[in-house]
MOPAC internal coordinates of N, CA, C and O (Angstrom, degrees):
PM7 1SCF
backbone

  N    0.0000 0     0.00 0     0.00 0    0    0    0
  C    1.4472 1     0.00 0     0.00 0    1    0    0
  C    1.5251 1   109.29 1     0.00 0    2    1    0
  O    1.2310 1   123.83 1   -22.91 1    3    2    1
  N    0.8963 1   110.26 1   157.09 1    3    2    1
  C    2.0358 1   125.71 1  -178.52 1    5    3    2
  C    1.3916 1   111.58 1  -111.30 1    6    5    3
  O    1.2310 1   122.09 1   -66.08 1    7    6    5
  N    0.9639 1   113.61 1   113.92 1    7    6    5
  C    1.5322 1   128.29 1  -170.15 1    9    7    6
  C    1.6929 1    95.56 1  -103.82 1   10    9    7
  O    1.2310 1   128.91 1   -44.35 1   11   10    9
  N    1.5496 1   100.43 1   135.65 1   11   10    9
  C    1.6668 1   113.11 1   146.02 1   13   11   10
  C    1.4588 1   112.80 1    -7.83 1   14   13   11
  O    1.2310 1   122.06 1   126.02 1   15   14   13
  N    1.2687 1   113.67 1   -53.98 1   15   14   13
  C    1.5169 1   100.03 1  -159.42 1   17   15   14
  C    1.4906 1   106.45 1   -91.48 1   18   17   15
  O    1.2310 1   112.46 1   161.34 1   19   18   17
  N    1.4288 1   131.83 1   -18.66 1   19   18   17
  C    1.2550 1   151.46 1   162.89 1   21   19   18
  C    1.5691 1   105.19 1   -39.10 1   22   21   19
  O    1.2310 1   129.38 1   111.87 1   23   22   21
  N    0.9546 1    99.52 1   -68.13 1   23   22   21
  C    1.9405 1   117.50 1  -176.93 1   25   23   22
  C    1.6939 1    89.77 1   -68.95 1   26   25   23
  O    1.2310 1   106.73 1   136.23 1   27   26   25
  N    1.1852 1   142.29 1   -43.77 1   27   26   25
  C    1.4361 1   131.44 1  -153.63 1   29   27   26
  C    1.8344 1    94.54 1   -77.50 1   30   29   27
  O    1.2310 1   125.63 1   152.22 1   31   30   29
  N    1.4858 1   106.78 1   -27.78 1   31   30   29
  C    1.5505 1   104.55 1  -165.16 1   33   31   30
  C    1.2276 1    88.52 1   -98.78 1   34   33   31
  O    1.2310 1   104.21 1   178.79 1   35   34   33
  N    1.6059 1   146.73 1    -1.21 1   35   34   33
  C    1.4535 1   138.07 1   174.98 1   37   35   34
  C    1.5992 1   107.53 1   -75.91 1   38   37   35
  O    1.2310 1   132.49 1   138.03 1   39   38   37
  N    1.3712 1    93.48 1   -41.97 1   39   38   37
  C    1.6548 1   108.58 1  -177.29 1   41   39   38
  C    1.4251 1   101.89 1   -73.75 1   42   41   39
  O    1.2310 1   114.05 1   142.90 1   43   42   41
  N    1.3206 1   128.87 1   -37.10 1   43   42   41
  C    1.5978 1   124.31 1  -173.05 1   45   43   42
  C    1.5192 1    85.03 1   -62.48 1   46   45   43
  O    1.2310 1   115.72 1    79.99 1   47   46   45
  N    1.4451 1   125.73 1  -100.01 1   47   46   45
  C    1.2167 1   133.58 1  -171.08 1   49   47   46
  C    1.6714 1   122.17 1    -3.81 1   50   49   47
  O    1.2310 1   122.86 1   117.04 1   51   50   49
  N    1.3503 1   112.12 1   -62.96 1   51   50   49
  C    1.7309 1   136.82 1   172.08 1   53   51   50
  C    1.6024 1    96.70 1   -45.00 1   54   53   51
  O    1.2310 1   119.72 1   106.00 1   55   54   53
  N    1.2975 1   118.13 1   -74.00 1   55   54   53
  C    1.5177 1   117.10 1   175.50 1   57   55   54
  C    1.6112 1   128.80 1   -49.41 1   58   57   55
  O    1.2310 1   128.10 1   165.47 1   59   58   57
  N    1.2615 1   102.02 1   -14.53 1   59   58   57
  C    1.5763 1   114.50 1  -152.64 1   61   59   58
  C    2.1044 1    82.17 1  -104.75 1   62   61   59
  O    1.2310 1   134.82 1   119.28 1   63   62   61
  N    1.2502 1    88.95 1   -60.72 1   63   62   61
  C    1.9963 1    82.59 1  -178.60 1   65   63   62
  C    1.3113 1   106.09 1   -61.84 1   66   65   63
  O    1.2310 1   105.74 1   162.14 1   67   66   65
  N    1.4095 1   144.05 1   -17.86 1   67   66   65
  C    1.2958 1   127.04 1   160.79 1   69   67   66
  C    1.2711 1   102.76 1   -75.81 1   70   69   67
  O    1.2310 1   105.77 1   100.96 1   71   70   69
  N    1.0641 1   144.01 1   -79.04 1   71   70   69
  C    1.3479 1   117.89 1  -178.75 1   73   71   70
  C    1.4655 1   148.51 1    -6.72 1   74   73   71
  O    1.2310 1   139.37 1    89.06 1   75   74   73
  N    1.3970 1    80.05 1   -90.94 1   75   74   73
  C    1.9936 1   100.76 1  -176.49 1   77   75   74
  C    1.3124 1   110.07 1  -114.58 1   78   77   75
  O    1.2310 1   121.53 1   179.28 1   79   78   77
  N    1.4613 1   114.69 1    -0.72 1   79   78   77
  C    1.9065 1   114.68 1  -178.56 1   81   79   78
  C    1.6534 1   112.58 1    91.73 1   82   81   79
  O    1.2310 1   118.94 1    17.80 1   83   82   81
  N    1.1647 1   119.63 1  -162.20 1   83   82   81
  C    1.3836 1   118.41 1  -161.31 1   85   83   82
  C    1.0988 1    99.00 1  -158.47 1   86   85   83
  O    1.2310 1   116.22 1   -52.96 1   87   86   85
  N    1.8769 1   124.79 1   127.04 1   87   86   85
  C    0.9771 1   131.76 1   142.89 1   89   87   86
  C    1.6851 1   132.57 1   -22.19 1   90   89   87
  O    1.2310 1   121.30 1   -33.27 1   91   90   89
  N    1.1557 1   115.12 1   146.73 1   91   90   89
  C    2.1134 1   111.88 1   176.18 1   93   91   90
  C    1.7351 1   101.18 1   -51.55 1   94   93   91
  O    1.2310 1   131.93 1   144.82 1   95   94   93
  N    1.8916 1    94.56 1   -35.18 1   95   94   93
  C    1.6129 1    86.31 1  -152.61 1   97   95   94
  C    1.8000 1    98.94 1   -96.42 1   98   97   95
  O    1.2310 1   120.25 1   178.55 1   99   98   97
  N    1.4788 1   117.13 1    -1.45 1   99   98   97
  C    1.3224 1   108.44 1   167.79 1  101   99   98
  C    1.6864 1   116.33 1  -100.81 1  102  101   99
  O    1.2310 1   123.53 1  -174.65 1  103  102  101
  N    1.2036 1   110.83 1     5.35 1  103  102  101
  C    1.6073 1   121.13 1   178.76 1  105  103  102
  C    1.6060 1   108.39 1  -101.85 1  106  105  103
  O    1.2310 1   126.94 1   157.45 1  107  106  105
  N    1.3690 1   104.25 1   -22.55 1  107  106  105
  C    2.1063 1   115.30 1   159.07 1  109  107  106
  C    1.7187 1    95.19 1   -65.61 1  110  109  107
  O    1.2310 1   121.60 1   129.47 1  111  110  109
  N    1.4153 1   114.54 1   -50.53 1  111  110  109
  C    1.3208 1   107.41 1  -141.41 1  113  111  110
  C    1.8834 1    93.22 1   -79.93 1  114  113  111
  O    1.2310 1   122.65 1   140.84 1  115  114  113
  N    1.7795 1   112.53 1   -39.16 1  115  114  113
  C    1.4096 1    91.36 1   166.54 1  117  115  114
  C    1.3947 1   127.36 1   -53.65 1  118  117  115
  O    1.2310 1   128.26 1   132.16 1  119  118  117
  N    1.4047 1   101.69 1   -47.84 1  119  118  117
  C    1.5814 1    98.39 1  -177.07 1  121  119  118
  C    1.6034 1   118.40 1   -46.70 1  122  121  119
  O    1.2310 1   116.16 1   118.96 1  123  122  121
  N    1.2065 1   124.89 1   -61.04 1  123  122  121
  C    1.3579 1   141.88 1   155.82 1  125  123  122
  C    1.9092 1   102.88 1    -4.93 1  126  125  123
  O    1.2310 1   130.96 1    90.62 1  127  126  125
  N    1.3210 1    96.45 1   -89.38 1  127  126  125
  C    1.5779 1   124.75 1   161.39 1  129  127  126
  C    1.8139 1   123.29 1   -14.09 1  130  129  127
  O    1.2310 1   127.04 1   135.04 1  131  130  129
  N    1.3889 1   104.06 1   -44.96 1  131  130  129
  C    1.2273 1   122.39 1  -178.98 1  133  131  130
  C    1.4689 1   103.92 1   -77.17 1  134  133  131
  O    1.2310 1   132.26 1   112.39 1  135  134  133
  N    1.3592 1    93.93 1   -67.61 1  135  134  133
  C    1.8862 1    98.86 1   176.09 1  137  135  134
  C    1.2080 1   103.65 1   -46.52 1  138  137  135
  O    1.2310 1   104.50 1   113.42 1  139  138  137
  N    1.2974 1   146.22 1   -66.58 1  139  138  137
  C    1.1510 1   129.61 1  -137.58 1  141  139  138
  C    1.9671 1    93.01 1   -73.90 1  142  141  139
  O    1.2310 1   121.77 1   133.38 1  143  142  141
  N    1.7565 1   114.22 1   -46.62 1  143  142  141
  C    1.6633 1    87.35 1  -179.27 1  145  143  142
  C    1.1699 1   102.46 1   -65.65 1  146  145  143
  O    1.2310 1   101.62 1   138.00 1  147  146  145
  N    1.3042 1   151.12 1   -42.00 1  147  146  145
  C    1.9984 1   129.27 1  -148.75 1  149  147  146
  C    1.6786 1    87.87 1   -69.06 1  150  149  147
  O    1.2310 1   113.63 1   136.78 1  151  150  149
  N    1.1262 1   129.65 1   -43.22 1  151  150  149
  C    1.7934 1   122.07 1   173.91 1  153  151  150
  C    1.4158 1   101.28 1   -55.16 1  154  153  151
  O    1.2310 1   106.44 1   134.26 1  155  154  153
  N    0.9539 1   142.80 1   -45.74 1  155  154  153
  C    1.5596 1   136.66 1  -169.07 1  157  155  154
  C    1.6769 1   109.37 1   -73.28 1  158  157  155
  O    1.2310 1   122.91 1   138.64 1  159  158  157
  N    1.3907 1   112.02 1   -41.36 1  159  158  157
  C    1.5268 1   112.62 1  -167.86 1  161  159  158
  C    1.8853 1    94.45 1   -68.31 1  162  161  159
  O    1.2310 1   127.60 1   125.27 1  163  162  161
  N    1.9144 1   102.97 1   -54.73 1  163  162  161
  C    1.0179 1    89.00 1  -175.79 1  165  163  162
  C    1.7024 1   134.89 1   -75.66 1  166  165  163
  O    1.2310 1   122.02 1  -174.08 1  167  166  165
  N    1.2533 1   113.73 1     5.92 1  167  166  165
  C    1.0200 1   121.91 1   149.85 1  169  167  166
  C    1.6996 1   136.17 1   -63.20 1  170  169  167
  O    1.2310 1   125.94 1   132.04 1  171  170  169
  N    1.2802 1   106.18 1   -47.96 1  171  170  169
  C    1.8335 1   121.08 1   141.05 1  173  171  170
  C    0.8384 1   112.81 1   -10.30 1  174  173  171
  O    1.2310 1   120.91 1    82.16 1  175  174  173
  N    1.6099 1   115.87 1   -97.84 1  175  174  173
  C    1.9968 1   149.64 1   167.97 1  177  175  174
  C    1.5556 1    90.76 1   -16.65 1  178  177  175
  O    1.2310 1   114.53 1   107.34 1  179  178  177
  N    1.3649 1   127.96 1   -72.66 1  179  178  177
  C    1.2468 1   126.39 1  -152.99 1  181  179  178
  C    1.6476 1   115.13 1   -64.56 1  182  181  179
  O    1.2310 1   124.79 1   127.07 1  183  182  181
  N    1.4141 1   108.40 1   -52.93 1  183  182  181
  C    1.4795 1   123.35 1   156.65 1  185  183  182
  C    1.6001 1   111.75 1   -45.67 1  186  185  183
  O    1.2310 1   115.27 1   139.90 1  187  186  185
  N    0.7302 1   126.58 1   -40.10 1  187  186  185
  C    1.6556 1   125.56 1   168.00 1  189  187  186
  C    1.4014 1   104.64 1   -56.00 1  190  189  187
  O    1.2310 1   123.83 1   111.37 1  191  190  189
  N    1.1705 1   110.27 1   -68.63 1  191  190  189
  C    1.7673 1   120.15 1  -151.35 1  193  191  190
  C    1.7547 1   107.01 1   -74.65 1  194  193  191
  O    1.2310 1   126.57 1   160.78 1  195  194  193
  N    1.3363 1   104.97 1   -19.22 1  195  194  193
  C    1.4319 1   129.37 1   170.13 1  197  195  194
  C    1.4116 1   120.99 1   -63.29 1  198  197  195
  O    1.2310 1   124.10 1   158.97 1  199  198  197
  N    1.7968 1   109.75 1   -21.03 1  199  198  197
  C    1.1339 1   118.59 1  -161.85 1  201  199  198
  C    1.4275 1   108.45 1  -111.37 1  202  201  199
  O    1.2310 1   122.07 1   173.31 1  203  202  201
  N    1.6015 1   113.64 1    -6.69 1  203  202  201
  C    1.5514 1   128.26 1  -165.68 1  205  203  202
  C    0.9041 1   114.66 1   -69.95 1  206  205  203
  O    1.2310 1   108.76 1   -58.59 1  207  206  205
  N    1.2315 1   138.65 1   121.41 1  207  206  205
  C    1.5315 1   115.28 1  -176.12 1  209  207  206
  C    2.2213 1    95.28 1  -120.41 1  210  209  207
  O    1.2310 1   132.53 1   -53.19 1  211  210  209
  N    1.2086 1    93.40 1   126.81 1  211  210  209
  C    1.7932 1    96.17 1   177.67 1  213  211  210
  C    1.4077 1    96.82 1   -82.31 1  214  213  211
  O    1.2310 1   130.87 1   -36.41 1  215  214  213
  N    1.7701 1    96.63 1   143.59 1  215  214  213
  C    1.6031 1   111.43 1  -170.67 1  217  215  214
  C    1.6313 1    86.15 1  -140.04 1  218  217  215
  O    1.2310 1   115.72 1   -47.24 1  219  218  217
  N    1.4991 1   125.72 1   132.76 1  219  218  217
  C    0.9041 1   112.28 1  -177.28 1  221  219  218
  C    1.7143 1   101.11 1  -107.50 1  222  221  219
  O    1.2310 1   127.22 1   -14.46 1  223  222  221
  N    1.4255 1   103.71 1   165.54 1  223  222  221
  C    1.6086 1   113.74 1  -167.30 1  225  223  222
  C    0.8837 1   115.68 1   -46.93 1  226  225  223
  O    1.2310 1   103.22 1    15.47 1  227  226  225
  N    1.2389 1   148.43 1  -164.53 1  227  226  225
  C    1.5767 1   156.25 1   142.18 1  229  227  226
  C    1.3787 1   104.11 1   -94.78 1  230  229  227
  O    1.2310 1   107.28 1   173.78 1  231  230  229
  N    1.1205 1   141.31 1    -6.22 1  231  230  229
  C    1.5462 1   127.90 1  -173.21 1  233  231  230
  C    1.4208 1    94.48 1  -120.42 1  234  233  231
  O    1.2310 1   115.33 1   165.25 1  235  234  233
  N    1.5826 1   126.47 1   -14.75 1  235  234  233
  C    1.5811 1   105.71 1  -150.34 1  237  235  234
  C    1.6914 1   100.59 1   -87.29 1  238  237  235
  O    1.2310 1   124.78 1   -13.70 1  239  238  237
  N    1.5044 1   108.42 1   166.30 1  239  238  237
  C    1.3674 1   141.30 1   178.14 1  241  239  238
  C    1.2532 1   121.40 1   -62.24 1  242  241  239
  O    1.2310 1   118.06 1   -27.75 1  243  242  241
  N    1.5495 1   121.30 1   152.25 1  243  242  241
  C    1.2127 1   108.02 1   160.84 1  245  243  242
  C    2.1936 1   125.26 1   -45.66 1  246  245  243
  O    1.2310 1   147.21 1   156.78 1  247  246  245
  N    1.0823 1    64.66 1   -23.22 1  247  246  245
  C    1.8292 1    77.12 1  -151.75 1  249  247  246
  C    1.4729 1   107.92 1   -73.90 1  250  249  247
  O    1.2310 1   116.64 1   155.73 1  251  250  249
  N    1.2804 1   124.00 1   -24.27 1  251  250  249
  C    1.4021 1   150.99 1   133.12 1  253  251  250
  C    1.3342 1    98.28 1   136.05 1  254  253  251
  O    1.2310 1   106.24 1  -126.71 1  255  254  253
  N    1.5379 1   143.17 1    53.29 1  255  254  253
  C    0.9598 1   130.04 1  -179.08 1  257  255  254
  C    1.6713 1   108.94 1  -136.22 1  258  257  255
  O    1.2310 1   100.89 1   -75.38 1  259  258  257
  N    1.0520 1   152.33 1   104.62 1  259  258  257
  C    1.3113 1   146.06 1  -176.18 1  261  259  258
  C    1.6279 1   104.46 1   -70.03 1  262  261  259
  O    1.2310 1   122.26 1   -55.70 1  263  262  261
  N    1.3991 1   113.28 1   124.30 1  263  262  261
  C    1.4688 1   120.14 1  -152.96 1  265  263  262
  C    1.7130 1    96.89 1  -114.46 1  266  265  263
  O    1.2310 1   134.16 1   136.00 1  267  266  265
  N    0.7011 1    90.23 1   -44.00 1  267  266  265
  C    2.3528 1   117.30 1   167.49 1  269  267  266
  C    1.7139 1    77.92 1    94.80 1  270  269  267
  O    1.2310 1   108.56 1   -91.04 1  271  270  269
  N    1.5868 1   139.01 1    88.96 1  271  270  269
  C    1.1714 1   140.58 1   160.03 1  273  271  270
  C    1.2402 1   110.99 1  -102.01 1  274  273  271
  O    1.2310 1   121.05 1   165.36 1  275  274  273
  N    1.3739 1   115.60 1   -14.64 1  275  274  273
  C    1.6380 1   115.60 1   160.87 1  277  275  274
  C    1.4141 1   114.09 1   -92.45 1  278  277  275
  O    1.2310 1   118.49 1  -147.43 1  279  278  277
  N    1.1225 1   120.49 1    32.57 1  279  278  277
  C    1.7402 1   130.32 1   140.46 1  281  279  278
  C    1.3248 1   111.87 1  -113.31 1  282  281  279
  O    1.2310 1   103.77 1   175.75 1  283  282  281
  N    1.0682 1   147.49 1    -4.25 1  283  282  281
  C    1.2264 1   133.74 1   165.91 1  285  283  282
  C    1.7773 1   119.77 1  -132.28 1  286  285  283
  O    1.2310 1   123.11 1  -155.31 1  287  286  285
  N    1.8286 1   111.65 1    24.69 1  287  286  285
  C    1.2270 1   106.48 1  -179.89 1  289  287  286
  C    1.1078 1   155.68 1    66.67 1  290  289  287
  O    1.2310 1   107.73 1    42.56 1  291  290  289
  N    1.3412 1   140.50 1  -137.44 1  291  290  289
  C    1.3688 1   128.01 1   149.41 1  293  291  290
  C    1.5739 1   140.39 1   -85.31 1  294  293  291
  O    1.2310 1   132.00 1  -162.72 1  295  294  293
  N    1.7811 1    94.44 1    17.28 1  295  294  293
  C    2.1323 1    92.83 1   161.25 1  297  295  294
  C    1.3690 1    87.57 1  -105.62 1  298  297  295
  O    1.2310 1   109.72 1  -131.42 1  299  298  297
  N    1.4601 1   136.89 1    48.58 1  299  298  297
  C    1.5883 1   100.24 1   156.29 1  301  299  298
  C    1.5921 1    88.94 1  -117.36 1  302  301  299
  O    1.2310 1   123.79 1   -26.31 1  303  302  301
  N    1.8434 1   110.34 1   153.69 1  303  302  301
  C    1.4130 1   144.56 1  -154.83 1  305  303  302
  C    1.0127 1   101.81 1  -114.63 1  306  305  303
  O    1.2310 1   112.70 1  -163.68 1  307  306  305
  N    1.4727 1   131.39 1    16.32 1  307  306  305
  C    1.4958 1   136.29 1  -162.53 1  309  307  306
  C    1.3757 1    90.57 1   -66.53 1  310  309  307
  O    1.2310 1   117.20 1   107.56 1  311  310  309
  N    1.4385 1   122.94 1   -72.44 1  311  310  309
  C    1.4606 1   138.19 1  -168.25 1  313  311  310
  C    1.5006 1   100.48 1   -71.31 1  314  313  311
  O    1.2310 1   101.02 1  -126.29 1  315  314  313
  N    0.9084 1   152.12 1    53.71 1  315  314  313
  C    1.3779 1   148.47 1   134.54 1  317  315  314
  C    1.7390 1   121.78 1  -104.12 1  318  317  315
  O    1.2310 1   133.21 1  -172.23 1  319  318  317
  N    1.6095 1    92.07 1     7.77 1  319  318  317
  C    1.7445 1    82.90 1  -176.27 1  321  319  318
  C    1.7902 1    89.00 1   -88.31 1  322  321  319
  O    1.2310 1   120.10 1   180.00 1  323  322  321

C-alpha cells in the first residue's frame, strides 16, 4: 500500500533531482519508491477489472451490436449483413 508519506517523499525526491540532483542512496530510494506505487496503481487496475462482471443487454444481437430493430420492425436491415 502507498501511504501519504510515500507520495510526499516521491514528490520530495522528483523536486529535489531537479534541483540539486540525487544522492546513489536517494536515487535507490526513488527508484524503490516508484516501484512500489506503479505495483500499487497496478494492483488497483487489476482489482477493478477483476471485479467486472459482463452482462449482456436484453435487446442485443447475435452479432453483438444492439441495433433497437424491435422498435421499428420489419424495415430494419440489421440482419441482412
Amino acid at each position: 500500500m502507498i501511504t501519504k508519506e510515500d507520495i510526499d517523499r516521491i514528490n520530495f525526491l522528483a523536486r529535489k533531482s531537479k534541483k540539486d540532483g540525487l544522492t546513489e542512496e536517494e536515487k535507490e530510494e526513488q527508484k524503490r519508491l516508484r516501484r512500489k506505487y506503479i505495483d500499487w496503481i497496478k494492483y488497483q487496475v487489476k482489482t477493478q477489472l477483476d471485479s467486472i462482471e459482463i452482462v449482456e443487454k436484453n435487446n442485443a444481437h447475435e452479432h453483438g451490436h444492439d441495433c433497437g430493430c424491435h422498435k421499428h420492425g420489419s424495415d430494419c436491415d440489421c440482419h441482412k449483413h
